[in-house]
C-alpha positions as a printed NumPy array, in Angstrom:
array([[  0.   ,   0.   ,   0.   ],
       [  0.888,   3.575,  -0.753],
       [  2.119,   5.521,   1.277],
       [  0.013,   9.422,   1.266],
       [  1.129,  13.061,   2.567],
       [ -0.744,  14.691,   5.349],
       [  1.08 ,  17.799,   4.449],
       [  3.77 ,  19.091,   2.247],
       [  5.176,  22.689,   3.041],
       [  7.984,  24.813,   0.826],
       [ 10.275,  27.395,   2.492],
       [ 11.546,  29.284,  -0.321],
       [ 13.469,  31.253,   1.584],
       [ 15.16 ,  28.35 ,   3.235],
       [ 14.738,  26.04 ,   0.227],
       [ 13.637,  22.992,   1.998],
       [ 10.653,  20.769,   1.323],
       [  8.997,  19.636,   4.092],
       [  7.095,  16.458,   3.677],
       [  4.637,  14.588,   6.469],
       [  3.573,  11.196,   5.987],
       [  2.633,  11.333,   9.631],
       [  2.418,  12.609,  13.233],
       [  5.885,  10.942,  13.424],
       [  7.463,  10.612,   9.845],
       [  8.443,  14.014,   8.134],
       [ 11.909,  15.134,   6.104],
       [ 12.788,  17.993,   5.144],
       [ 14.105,  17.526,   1.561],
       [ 16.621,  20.765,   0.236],
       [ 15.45 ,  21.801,  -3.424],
       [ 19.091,  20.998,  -4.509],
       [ 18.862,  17.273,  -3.58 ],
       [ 15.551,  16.89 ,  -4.868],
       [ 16.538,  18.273,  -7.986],
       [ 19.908,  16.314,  -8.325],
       [ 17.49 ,  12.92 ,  -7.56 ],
       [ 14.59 ,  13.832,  -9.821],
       [ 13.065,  10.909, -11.414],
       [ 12.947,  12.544, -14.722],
       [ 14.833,  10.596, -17.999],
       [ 16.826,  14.155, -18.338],
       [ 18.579,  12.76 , -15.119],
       [ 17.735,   9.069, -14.731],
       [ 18.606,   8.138, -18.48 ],
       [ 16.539,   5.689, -20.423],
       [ 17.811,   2.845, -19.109],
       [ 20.889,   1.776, -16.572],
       [ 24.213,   3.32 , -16.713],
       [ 22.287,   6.273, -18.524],
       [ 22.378,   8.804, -15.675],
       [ 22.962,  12.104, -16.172],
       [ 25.376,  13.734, -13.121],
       [ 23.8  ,  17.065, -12.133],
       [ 26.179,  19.946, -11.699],
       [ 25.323,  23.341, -10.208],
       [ 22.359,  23.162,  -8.451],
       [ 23.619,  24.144,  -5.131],
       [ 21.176,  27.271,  -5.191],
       [ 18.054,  25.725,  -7.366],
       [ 14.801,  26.348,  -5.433],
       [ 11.162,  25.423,  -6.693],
       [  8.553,  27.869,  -7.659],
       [  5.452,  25.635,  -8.158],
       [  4.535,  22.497,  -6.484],
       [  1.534,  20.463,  -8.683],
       [ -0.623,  18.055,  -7.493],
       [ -0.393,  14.817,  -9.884],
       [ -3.88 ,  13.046,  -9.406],
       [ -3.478,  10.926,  -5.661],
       [ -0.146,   9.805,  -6.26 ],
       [  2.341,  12.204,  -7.159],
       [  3.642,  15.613,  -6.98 ],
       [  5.707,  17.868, -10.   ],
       [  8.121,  19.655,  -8.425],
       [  9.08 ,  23.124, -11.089],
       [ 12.325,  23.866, -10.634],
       [ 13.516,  27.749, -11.63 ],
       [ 16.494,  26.341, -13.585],
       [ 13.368,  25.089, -15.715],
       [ 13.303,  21.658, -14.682],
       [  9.997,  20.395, -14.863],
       [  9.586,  16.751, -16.383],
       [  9.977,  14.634, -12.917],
       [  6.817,  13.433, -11.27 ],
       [  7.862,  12.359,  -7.386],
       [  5.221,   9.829,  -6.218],
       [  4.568,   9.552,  -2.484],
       [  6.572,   6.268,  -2.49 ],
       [  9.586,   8.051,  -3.931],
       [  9.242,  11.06 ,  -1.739],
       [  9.217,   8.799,   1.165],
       [ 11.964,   6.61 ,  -0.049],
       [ 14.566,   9.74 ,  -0.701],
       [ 13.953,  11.124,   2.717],
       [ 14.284,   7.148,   3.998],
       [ 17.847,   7.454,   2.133],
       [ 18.822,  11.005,   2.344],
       [ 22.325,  10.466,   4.116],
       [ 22.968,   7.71 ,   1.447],
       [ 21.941,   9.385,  -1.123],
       [ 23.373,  12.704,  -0.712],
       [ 26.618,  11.287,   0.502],
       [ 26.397,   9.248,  -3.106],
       [ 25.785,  11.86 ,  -5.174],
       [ 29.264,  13.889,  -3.521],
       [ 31.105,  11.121,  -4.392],
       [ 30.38 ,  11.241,  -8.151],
       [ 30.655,  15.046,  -8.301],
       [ 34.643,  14.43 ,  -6.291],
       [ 34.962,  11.359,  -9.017],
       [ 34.167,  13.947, -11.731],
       [ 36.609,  16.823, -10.199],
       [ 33.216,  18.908,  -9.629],
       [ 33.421,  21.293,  -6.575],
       [ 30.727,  21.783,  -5.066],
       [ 29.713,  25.535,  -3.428],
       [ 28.486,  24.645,   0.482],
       [ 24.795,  26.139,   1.411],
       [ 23.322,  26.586,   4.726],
       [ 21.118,  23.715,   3.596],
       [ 23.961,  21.454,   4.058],
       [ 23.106,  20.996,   7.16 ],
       [ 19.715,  19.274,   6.443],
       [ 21.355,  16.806,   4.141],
       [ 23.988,  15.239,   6.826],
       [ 21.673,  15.326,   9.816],
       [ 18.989,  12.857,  10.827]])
């Protein structure tokens, strides 16, 4: 069974998605990592060993959030990113995985010689 929001906030200020699956479950998700793990084929590829590594989205932020009928959200990026449709399952899942995931995606951009610039949302991507 699916898992279903019982509220999803943005602080654009902040850029941090908050998302609630309950009175105990909730991450806050930074815009950058969100973007950097969207489930679009622009970044996921077609197919295995087809990812795209995203550079330079340390300051990316969202300006729309739509619903996608009971399942999913868009998330519109203002780098124009637009095509990834994050289902409950997935939203859940990357805030499961955050620490992995984030301290994945660092290791490809050091593997790739990419600095990255540091944000005061760093912070939410190393804590639990």
């Amino acid at each position: 069974m699916s898992l279903v929001p019982t509220d999803i906030k943005l602080n654009q200020k902040s850029r941090v998605l908050t998302i609630r699956f309950s009175e105990t479950v909730a991450f806050d998700l930074p815009c950058e990592f969100l973007r950097v793990h969207s489930p679009s084929a622009e970044v996921k590829g077609h197919g295995k060993g087809q990812e795209v590594l995203q550079l330079r989205k340390e300051k990316v932020n969202i300006t729309a959030i739509e619903p996608v009928g009971h399942y999913a959200i868009k998330l519109v990026f203002d780098d124009n990113h637009d095509s990834g449709l994050y289902s409950w399952d997935l939203l859940h899942d990357l805030g499961e995985n955050r620490a992995r995931l984030w301290a994945e995606y660092l290791n490809k951009l050091s593997e790739s010689n990419v600095v990255r610039q540091s944000q005061a949302s760093d912070v939410l991507l190393v804590s639990d």
